[in-house]
N, C-alpha and C positions, 0 to 999 in steps of 0.2 A: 504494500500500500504506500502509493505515493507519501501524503497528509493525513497525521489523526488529529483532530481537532477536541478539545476539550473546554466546554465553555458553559456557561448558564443556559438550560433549556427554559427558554421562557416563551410564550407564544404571543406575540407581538398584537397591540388593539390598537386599530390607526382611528383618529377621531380630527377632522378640518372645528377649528376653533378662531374664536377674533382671541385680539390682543389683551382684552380686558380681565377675560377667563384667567391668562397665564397671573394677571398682578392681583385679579381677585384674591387666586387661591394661595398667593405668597409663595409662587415660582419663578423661577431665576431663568429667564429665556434661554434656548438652547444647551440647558445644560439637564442633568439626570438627579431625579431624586429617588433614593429607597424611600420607599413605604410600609411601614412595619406591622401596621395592623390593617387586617383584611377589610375591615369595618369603615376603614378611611375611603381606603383604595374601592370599595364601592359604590363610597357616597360618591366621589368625583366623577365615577364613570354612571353614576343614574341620571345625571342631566344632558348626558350627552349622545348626539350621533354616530353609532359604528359605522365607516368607511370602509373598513376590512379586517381581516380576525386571519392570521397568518403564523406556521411557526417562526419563530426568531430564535434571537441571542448571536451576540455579535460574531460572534466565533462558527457557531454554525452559518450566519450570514454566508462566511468567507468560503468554508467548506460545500457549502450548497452553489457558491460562484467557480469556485475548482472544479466541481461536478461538472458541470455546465461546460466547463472548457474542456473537458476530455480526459478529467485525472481519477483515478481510483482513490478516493477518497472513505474515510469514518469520521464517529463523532460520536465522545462521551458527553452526557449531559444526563441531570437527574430529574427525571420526571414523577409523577404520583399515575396510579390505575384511576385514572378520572375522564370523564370528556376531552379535558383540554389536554390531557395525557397524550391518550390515543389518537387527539388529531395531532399532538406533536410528531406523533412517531411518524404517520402517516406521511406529513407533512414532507418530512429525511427522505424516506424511503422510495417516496414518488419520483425523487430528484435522483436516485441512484446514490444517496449516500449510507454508506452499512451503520447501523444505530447499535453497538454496543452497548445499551443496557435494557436489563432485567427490569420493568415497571410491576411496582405491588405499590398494595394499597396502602396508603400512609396518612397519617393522620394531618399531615400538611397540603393544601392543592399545590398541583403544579404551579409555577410561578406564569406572569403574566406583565405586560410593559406596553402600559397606557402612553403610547405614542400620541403628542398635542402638534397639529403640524398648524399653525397661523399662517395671516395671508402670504408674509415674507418669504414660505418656504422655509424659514427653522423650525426646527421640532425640537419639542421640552417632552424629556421623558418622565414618568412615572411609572418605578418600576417599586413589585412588589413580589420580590424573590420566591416567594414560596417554597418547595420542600429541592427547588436548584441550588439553595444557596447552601444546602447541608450537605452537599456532595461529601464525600470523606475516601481514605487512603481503602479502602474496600474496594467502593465503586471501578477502581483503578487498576485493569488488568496488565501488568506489565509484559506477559507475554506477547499481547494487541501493539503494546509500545516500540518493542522490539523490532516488530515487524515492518514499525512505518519507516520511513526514511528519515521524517520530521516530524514533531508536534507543535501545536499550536495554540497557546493560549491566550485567554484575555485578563485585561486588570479588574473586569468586574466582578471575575468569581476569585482573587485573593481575598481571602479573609483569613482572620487568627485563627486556630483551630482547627476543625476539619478540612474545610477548604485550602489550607498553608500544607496539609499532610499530603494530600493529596497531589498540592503540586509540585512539592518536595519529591516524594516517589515519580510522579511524570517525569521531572527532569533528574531525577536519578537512572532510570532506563532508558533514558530518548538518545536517541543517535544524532540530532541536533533540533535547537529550540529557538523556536520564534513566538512572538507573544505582541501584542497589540496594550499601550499603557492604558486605551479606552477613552477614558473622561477626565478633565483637568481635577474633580470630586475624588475619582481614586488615586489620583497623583499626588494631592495632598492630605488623603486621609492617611497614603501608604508611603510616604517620603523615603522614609531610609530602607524600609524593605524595597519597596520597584528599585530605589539608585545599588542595592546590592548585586541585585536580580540581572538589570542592565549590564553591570563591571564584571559580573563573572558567575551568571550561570544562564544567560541567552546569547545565541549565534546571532540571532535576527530582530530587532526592534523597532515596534512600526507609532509613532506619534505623532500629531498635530503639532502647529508650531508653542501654541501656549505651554501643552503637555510637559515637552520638553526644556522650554525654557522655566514653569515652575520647577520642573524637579531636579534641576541643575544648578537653581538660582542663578539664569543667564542675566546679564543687564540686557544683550541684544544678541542679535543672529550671529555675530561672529563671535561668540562667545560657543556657541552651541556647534559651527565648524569646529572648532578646536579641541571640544570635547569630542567629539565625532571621530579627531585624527586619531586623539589621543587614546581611542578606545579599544582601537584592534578589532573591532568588531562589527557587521553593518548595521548601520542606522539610519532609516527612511523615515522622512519625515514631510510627511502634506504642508501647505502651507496656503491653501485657501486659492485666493485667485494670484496667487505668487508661484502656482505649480508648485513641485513635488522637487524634493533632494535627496542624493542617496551619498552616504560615508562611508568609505572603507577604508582608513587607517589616511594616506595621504589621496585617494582617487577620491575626486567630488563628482559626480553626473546630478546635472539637473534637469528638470523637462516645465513645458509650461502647461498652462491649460486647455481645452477647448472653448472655441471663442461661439457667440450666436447660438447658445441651449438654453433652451426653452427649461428651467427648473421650476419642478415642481413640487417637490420634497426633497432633503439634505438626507433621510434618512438614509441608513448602508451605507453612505458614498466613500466613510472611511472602512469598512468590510468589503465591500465590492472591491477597493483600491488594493487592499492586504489581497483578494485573492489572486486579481490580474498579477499583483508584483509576483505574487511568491508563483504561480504557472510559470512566467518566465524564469526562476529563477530555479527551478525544481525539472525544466526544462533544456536548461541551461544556454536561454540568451545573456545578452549581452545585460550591463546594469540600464545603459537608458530604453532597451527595448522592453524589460523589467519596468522600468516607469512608467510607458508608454503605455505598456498593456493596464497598467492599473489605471490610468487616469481614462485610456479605454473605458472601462468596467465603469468605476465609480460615474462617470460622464452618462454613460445608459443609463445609472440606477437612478439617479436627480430628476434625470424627465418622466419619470412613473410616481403613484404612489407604491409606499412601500421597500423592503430595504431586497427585495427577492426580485430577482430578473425573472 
């Protein structure tokens, strides 16, 4: 297997919203909020219109966009024997990606991520983990590890505890690791753990420009090349309508955007971007045709709702 991906099984609720909604309910535009009681996360979604009801989680994003370009791909994520369970599975399986886990019934639902997309095209997540965010060092076959080439994680599913054990053992079998920091929220909830993670147990690290400059404490972008040189390691990093950079030790490749897209959602476009890169790079093009392909991907995924090509 080419890619196994390992990430939060959460089943994505897209909902078109005005601006008022996001400052009514004391959210932070374009960025991601946990939701910790179920009770919350229902009230906000009974005034609203469902758009589309999709599996997600960033991580499968990217693995569902691998699929799609012709890679043999899997994907660990922890589901509950529920409705939204079994459409998750469904959801892998239709796309040609192998679902490595066992669902039973658990006393937590599946997790769920109240996608808010306003007129602008940004999306403000609300997400409410459910029984994805208890993944643990079990869930985690290392034989399956073994076998891929690479694994792929995201920063959504680090957490202390079960989730840290888990990705501990990941990257204790993986033949090489790539991982996505996610959201500037886990960047600064997880400072010294991700800048550990980055220096010396990922091959491959995929961030926005803010991501990387909070967890480096950049002052500016050449701050974040230099870290980049000095890291031995690659580092891609999006940077909105500035295109995309790639580091590896002293090689810098950059690429720009596409011009005249009609965007309609931001959602995926950093998933869709991780899958095009890592196709080329699992492929073994060059670094800018790596970019290329990613800004590729992500470019489709803005003119649709929804983060699934």
């Amino acid at each position: 297997m080419k890619i196994l991906g390992i990430g939060n099984a959460i089943v994505d609720v897209i909902c078109k919203v005005e601006d008022n909604f996001i400052t009514e309910n004391n959210l932070t535009k374009g960025t991601m909020k946990l939701i910790f009681d179920d009770k919350e996360f229902k009230s906000l979604l009974s005034n609203l219109k469902i758009e589309k009801t999709i599996s997600g989680g960033s991580v499968a994003n990217s693995v569902v966009g691998l699929s799609q370009l012709g890679n043999a791909v899997g994907f660990i994520g922890k589901v509950s024997d529920d409705e939204l369970g079994s459409k998750y599975e469904e959801g892998l399986k239709s796309e040609k990606v192998e679902y490595f886990y066992e669902k039973k019934k658990e006393e937590i639902p599946t997790g769920t991520c109240l996608i808010l997309v306003t007129p602008d095209s940004e999306r403000t997540m609300c997400t409410f983990l459910g029984i994805a965010g208890k993944i643990s060092e079990n869930d985690i076959d290392e034989t399956i590890i073994k076998k891929s080439e690479m694994i792929f994680l995201e920063g959504y599913l680090w957490d202390e505890g079960e989730p840290k054990k888990a990705f501990d053992k990941a990257i204790n079998y993986a033949n090489k690791v790539a991982m996505s920091l996610s959201d500037q929220f886990c960047v600064d909830r997880h400072k010294p753990h991700f800048l550990d993670l980055v220096k010396n147990k990922l091959d491959i690290t995929f961030a926005n420009e803010q991501e990387i400059i909070s967890l480096i404490g950049a002052k500016d972008f050449d701050d974040v090349i230099n870290f980049g040189k000095q890291l031995g390691k690659l580092l891609v990093i999006t940077r909105g309508e500035k295109g995309a950079v790639f580091i590896n030790g002293d090689e810098i490749t950059e690429n720009g955007v596409k011009e005249n897209l009609k965007i309609v959602d931001l959602t995926g476009a950093g998933d869709l971007f991780a899958a095009g890169f890592l196709h080329g790079f699992i492929n073994n093009l060059s670094s800018k045709e790596c970019l290329d392909k990613g800004t590729d991907m992500s470019s489709k995924v803005i003119q649709q709702i929804g983060a699934r090509l």
